[in-house]
N, C-alpha and C positions, 0 to 999 in steps of 0.2 A: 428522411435524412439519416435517421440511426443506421439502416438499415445499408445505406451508399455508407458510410463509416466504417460500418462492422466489414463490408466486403475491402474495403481500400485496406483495413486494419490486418486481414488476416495474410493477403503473400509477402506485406513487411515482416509480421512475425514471421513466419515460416522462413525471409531472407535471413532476421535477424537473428536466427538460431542457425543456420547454415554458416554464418559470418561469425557467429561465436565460437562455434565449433572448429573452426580455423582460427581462432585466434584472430582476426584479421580486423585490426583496430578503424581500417581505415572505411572496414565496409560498416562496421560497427556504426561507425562519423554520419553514412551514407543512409544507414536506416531507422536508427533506436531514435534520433530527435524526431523525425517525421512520425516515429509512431505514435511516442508520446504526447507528441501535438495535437491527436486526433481526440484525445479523452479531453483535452482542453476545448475544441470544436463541440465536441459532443454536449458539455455543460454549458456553453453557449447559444447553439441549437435546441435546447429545449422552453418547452412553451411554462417558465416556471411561477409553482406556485407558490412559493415562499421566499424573496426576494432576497430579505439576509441568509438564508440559510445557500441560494444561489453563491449570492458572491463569499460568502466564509470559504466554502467549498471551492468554489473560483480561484482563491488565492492556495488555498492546496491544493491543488493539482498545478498551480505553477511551480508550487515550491519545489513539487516533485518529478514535472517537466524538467527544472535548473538542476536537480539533485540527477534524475536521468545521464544529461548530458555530462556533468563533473565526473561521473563514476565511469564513463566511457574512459577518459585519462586517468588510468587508476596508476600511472608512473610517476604522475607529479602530485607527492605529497601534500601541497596543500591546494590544490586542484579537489584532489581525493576530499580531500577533510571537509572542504567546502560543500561540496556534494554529500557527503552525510551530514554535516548542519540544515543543509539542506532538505533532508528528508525527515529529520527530526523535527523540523519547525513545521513541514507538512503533513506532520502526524496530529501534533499538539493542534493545528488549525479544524483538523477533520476531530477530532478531540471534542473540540468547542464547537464545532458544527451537530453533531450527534447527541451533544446527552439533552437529555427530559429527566424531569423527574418521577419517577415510574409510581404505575397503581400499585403494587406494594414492593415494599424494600427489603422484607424476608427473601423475594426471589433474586434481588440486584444484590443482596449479600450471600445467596449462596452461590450465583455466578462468580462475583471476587473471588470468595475462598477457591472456588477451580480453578481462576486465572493464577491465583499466588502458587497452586502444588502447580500447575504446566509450568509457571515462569521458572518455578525453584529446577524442576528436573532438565531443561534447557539450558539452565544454568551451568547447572552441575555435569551436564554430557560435554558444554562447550569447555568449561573452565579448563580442565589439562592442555588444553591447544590457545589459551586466550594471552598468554604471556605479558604484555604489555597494557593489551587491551580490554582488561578487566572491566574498568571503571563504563568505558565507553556503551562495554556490550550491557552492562549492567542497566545504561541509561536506555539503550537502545530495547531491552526487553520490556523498563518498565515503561515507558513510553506506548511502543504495542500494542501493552497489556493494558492500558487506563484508553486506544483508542477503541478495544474491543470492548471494554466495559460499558465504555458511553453508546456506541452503536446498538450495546444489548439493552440499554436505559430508554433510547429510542423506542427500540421492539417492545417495550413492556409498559411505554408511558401512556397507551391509549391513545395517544393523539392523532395516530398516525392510521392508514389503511395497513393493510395485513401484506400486500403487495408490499407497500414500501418500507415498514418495519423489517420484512424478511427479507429483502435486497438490501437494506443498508448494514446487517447484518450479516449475513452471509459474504458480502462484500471486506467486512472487517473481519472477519474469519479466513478467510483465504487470502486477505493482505498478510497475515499473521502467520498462516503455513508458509507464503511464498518467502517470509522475511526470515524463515528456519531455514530454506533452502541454500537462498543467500550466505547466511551466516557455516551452515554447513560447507559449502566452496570454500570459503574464503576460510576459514579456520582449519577445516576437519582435514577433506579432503578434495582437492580441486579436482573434480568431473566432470565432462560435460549432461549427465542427468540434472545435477543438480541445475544447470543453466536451462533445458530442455523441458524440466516440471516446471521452475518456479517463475520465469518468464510467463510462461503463458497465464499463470494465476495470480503474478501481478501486474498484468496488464488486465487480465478479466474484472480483477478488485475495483483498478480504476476506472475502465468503462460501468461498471458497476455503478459507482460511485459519481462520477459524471450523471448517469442517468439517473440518477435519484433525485436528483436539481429538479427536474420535471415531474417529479412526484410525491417528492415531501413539503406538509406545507407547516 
């Protein structure tokens, strides 16, 4: 089933980067829900082994499906805003899906002290272009930043196989590059690279993530 997924998943993306690239909000309408629909499929279709840890995760990727579609209408203000509440609260869900308390915490504190110097210098490249949006981006880094910690708390808690430590892992790491990209668009400078990278490694994150369902227990 993953496998009829990942094929139906990849000529949407590749539509929905052609449709981005144009501008073209309407094809945008036409492809980006469908795709996002599929990471929700995905965590449905698997055979899972840890039931809450399914539906926590279940409820984030809706939150991020609803956040998907909102940020499609980025003209209507509170459309827009909606959609990044939206993705906020399906961070904090995967947040609370991920952490363990790890075999030792000299390693989960020297990950933090790295995640606080990335967050600071992210901060401080966006800040001259953030004007209004301080506060928000502010929430939004450390938000992020506390879902890659717990993903990393996962990988080091012992509880887990090595497979699925390092995919839910890696899957929060590349939420967190593709969430630089974004942020670069939309503050720095609007290009279609930044749409062209970090699309396809926030959707990789989510399917990512979807399949972990089936493999964390």
């Amino acid at each position: 089933m993953n496998t009829i997924i990942l094929s139906i998943s990849l000529p949407l993306l590749a539509g929905l980067l052609y449709f981005e690239k144009k501008e073209s909000v309407r094809g945008i309408l036409c492809t980006k829900p469908l795709l996002s629909s599929l990471f929700i499929v995905m965590a449905v279709t698997q055979a899972h082994g840890n039931m809450n840890y399914f539906y926590i995760i279940l409820a984030g990727l809706v939150f991020c499906f609803i956040g998907d579609v909102c940020l499609i209408l980025f003209f209507n203000e509170k459309i827009f805003e909606a959609g990044l509440a939206a993705f906020l609260i399906g961070h904090i869900i995967y947040s609370a899906a991920f952490f363990r308390k790890p075999d030792s915490m000299m390693i989960l504190i020297a990950f933090a002290f790295l995640l606080i110097i990335a967050a600071a210098v992210i901060f401080l490249k966006l800040k001259p272009h953030l004007e209004g949006m301080i506060k928000p981006v502010i929430a939004y880094i450390v938000i992020i930043s506390v879902m890659a910690f717990t993903a990393f708390s996962l990988r080091e808690s012992g509880t887990q196989s090595v497979l699925a430590g390092n995919i839910v892992f890696a899957a929060a790491l590349i939420f967190y590059l593709s969430d630089i990209f974004v942020a670069r668009h939309r503050f720095v400078r609007k290009k279609f690279i930044n749409r062209a990278t970090g699309l396809p490694m926030y959707y990789a994150a989510q399917f990512m993530i979807a399949y972990s369902t089936g493999i964390v227990v």
